[in-house]
Short mmCIF file of the C-alpha atoms (twelve columns), coordinates in Angstrom:
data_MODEL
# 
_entry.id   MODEL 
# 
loop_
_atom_site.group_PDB 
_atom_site.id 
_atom_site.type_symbol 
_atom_site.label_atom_id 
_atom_site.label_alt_id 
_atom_site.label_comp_id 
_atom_site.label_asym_id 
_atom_site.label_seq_id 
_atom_site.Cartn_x 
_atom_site.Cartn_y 
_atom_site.Cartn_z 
_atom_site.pdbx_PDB_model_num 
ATOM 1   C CA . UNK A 1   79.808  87.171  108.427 1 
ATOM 2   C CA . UNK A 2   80.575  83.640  109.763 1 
ATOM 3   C CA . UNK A 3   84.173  82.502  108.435 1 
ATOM 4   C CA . UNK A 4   82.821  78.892  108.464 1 
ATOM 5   C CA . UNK A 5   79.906  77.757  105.812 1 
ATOM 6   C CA . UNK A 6   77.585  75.202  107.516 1 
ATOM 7   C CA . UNK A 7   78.828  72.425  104.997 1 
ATOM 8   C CA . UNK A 8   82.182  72.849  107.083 1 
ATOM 9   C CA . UNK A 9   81.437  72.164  110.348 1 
ATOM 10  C CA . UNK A 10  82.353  68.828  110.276 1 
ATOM 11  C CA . UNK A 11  85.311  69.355  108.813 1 
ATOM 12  C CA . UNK A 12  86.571  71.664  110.932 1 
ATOM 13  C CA . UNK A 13  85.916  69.905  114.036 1 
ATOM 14  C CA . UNK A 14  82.369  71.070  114.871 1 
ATOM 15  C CA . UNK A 15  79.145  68.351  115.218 1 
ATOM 16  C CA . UNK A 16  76.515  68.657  112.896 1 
ATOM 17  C CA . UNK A 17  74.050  69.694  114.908 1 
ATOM 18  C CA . UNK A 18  76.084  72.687  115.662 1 
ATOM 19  C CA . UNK A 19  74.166  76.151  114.775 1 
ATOM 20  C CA . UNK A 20  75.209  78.732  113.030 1 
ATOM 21  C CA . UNK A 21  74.826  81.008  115.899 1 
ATOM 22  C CA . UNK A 22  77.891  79.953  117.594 1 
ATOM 23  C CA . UNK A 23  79.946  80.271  113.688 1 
ATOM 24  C CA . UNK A 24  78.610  84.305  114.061 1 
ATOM 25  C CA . UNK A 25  79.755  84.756  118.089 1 
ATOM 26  C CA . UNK A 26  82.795  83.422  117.102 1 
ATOM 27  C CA . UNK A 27  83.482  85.065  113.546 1 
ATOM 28  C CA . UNK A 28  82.613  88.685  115.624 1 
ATOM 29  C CA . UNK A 29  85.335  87.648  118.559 1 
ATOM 30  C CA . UNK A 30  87.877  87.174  115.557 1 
ATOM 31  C CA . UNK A 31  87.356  90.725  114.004 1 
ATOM 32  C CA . UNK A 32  87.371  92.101  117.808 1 
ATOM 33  C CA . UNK A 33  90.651  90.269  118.307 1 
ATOM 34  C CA . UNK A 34  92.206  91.600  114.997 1 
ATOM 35  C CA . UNK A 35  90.485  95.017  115.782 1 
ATOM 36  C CA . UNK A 36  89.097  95.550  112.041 1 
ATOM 37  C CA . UNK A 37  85.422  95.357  111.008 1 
ATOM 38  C CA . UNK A 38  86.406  92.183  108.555 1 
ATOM 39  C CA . UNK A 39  89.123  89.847  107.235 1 
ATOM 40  C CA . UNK A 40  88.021  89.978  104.077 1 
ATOM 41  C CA . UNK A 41  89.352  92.427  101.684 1 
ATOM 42  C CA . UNK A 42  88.361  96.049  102.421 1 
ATOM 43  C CA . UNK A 43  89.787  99.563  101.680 1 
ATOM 44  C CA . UNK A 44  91.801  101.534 104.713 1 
ATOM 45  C CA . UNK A 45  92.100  104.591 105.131 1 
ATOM 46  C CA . UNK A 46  95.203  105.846 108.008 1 
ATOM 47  C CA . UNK A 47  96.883  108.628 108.880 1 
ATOM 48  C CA . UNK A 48  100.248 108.607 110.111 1 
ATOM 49  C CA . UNK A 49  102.683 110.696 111.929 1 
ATOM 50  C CA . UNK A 50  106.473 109.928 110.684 1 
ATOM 51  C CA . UNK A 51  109.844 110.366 112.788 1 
ATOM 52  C CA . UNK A 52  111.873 113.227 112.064 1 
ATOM 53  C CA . UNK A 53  113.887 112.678 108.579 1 
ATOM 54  C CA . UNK A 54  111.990 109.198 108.109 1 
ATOM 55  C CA . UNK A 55  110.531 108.160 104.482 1 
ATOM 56  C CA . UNK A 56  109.253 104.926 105.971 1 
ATOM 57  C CA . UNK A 57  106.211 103.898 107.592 1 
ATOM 58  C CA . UNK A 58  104.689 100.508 107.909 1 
ATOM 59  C CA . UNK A 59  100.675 100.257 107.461 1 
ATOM 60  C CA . UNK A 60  98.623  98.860  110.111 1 
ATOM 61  C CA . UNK A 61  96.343  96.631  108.757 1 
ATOM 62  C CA . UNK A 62  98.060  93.209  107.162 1 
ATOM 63  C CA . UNK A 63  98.059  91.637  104.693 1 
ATOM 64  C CA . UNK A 64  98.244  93.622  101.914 1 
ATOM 65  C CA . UNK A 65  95.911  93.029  99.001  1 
ATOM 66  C CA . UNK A 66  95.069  94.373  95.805  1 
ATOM 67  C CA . UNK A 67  91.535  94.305  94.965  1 
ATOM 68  C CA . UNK A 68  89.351  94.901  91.748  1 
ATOM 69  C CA . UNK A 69  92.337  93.746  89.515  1 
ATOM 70  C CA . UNK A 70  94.908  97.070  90.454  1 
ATOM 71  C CA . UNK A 71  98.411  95.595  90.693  1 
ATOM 72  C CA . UNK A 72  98.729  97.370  94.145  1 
ATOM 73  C CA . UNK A 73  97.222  97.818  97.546  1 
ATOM 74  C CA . UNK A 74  97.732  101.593 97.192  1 
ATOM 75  C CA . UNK A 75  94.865  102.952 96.143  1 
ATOM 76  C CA . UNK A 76  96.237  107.216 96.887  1 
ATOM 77  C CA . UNK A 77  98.733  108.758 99.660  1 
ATOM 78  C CA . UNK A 78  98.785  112.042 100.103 1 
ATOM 79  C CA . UNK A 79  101.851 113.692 102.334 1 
ATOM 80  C CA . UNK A 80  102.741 117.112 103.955 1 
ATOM 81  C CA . UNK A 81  105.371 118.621 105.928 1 
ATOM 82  C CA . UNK A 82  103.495 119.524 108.749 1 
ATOM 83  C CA . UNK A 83  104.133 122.187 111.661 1 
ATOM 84  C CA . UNK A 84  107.281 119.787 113.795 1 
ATOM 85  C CA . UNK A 85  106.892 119.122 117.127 1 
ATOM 86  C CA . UNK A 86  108.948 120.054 120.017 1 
ATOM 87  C CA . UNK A 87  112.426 118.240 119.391 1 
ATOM 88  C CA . UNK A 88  111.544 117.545 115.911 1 
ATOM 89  C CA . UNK A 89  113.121 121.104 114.128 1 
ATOM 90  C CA . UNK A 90  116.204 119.593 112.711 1 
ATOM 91  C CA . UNK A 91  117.093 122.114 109.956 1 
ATOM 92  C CA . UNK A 92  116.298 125.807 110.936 1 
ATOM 93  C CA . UNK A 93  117.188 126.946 107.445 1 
ATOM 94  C CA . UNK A 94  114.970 124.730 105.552 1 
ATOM 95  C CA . UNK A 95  112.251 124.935 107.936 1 
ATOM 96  C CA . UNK A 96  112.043 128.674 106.987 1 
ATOM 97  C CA . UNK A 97  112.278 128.280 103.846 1 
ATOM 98  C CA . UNK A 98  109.415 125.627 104.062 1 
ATOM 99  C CA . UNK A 99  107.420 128.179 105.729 1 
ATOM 100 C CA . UNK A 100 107.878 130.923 103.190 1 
ATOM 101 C CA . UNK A 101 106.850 128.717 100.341 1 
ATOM 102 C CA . UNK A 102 103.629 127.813 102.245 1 
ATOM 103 C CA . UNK A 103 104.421 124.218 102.738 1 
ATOM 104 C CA . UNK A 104 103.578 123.713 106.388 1 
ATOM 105 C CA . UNK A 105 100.130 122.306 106.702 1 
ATOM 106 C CA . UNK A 106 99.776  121.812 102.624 1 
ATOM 107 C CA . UNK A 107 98.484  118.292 102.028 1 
ATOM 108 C CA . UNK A 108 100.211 116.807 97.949  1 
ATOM 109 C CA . UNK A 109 98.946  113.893 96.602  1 
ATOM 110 C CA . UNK A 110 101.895 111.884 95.552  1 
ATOM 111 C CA . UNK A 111 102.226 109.920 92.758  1 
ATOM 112 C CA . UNK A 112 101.886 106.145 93.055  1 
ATOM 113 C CA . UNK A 113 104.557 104.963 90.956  1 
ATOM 114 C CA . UNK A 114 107.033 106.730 92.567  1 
ATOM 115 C CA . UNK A 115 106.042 105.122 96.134  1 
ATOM 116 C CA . UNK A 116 107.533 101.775 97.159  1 
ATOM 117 C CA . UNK A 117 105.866 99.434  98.924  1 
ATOM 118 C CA . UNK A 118 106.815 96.093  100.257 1 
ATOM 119 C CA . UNK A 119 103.141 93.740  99.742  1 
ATOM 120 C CA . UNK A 120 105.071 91.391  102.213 1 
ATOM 121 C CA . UNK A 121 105.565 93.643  104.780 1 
ATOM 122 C CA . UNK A 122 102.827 96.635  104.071 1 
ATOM 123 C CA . UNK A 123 106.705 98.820  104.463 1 
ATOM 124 C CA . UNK A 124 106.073 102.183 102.499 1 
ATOM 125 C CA . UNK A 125 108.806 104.837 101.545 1 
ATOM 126 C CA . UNK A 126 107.750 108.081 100.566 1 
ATOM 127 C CA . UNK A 127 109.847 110.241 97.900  1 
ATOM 128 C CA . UNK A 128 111.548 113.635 99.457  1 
ATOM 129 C CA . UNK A 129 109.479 116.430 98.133  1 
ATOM 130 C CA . UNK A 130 110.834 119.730 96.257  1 
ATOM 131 C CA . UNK A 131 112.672 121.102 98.747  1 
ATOM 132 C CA . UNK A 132 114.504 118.207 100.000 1 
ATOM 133 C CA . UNK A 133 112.738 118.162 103.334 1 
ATOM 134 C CA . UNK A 134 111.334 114.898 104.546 1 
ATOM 135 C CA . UNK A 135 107.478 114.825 104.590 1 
ATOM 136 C CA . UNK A 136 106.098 114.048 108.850 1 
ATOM 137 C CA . UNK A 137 102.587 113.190 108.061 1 
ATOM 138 C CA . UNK A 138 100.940 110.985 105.748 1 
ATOM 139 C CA . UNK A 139 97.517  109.521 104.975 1 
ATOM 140 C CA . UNK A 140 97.463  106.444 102.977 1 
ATOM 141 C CA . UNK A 141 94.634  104.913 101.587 1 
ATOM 142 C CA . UNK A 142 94.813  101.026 100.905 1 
ATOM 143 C CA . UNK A 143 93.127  97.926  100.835 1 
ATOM 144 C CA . UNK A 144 93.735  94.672  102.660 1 
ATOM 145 C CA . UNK A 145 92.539  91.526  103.805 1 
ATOM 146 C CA . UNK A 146 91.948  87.797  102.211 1 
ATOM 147 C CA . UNK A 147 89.906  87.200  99.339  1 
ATOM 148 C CA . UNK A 148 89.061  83.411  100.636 1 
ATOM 149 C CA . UNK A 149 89.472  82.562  103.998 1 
ATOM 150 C CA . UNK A 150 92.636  80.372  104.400 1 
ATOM 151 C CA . UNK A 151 92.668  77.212  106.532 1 
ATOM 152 C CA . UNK A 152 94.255  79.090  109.714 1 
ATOM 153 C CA . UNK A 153 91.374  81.502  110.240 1 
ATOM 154 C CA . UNK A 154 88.520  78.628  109.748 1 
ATOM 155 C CA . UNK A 155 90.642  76.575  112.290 1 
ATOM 156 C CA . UNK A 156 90.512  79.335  114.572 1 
ATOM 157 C CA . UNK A 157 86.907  79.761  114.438 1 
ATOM 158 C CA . UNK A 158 86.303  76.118  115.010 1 
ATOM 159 C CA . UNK A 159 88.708  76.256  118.142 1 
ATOM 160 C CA . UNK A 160 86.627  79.349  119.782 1 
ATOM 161 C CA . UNK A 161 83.127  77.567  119.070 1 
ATOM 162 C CA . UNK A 162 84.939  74.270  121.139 1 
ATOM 163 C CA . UNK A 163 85.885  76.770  123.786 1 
ATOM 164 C CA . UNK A 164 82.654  78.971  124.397 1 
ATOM 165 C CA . UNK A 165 81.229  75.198  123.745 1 
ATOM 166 C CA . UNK A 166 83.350  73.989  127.377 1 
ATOM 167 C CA . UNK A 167 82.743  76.924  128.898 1 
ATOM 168 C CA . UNK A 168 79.908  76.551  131.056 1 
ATOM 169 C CA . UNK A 169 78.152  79.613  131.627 1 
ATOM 170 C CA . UNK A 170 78.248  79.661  127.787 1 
ATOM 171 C CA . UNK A 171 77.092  76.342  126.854 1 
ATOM 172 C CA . UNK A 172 73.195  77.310  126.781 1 
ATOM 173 C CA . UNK A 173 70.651  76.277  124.267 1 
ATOM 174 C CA . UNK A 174 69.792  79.706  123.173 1 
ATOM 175 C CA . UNK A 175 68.962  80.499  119.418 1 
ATOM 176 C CA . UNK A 176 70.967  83.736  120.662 1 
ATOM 177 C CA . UNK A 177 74.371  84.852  122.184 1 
ATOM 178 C CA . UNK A 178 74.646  87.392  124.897 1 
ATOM 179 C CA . UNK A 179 77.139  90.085  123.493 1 
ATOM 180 C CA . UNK A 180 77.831  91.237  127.116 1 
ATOM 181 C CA . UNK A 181 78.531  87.789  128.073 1 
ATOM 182 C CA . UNK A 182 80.287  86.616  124.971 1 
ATOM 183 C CA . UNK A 183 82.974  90.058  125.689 1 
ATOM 184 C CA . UNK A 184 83.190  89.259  129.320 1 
ATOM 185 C CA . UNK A 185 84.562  85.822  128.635 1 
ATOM 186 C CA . UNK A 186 86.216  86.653  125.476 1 
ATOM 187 C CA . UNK A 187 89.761  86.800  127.309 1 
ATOM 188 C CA . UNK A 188 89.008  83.139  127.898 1 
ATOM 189 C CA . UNK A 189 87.633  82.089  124.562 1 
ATOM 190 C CA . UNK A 190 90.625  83.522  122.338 1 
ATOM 191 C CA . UNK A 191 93.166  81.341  124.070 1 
ATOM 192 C CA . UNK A 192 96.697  80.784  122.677 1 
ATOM 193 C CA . UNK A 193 96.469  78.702  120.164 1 
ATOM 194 C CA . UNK A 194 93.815  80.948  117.817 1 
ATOM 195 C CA . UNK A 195 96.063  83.873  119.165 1 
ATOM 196 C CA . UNK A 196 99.018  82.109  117.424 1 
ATOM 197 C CA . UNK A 197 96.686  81.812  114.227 1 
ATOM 198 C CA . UNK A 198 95.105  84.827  114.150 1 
ATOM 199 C CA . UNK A 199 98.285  86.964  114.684 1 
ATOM 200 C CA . UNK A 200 99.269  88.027  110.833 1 
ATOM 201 C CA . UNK A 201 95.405  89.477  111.130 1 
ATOM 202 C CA . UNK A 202 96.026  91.621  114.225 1 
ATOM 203 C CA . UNK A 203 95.960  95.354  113.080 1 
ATOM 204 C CA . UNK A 204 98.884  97.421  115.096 1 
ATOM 205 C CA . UNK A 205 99.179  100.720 116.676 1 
ATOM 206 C CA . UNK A 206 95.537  100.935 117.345 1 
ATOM 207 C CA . UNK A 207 94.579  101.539 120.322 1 
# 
């Protein structure tokens, strides 16, 4: 989708004669540079792996949003105490006791209410589970994204249209942009400045 309407253009810096072509190149070089298939609000799904006697983990995909009128971005986490890696056995007892109860490798759903989670900073902290040990993989499911665009992200688009606009081997009269072309100067396109803007978008530890 193009995170500038046509009756924007202006507005934002662009001519009017400007197509919507260039709105599209530069809406898909935003999603690439925030590595998520859209800003808008959309349901995650992630699976992480947490440090040895950790409760906390912080979700990859900001900012938090709650969508279809729930009062939370969590939508279900389920937890387990999985196998530990080298250097991560820090209770011998317990971890045989884990295994004779079966727990190893046994995925829970946890409850939602007693999960915290910081909307500000997508934090999460898990509860312990039964037998006091500290859970080392979760998967999370939860939504996030914007339900308008703000100002920032349409200011951004504008700038990258300007820029593939200057750029020369760019600035064709084509009804259609080259995706090999538009990637190969894409380094060029997302300068500073809509780094700067788009950086509360940017999903971590991905890749």
């Amino acid at each position: 989708m193009g995170y500038l309407l046509p009756a924007e253009y202006v507005q934002y810096g662009l001519s009017a004669e400007t197509t919507d072509d260039w709105v599209t190149m530069a809406s898909a070089l935003i999603e690439a540079h925030c590595r998520r298939p859209s800003l808008l609000v959309m349901q995650y799904v992630e699976r992480v792996r947490l440090t040895t006697g950790s409760q906390e983990l912080r979700l990859s995909y900001r900012p938090l949003a709650a969508a279809n009128g729930a009062t939370s971005a969590l939508v279900g986490i389920r937890a387990r105490y999985g196998k530990p890696r080298r250097g991560e056995l820090a209770d011998t007892f317990r971890e045989q006791i884990a295994w004779a109860f079966s727990v190893p490798g046994s995925w829970t759903d946890l409850d939602l209410t007693t999960v915290d989670v910081d909307m500000a900073t997508a934090q999460v902290t898990l509860p312990m589970n039964f037998l006091g040990l500290s859970y080392n993989e979760v998967e999370v499911t939860y939504t996030s994204g914007v339900d308008t665009i703000p100002p920032a992200i349409k200011v951004a688009c504008a700038q990258l249209v300007r820029n593939a606009q200057a750029t020369p081997a760019l600035n064709v009269k084509s009804s259609r942009m080259d995706t090999m072309q538009v990637d190969y100067f894409s380094g060029l396109l997302v300068d500073p400045q809509v780094q700067v803007l788009l950086r509360p978008y940017v999903a971590e530890r991905l890749g």
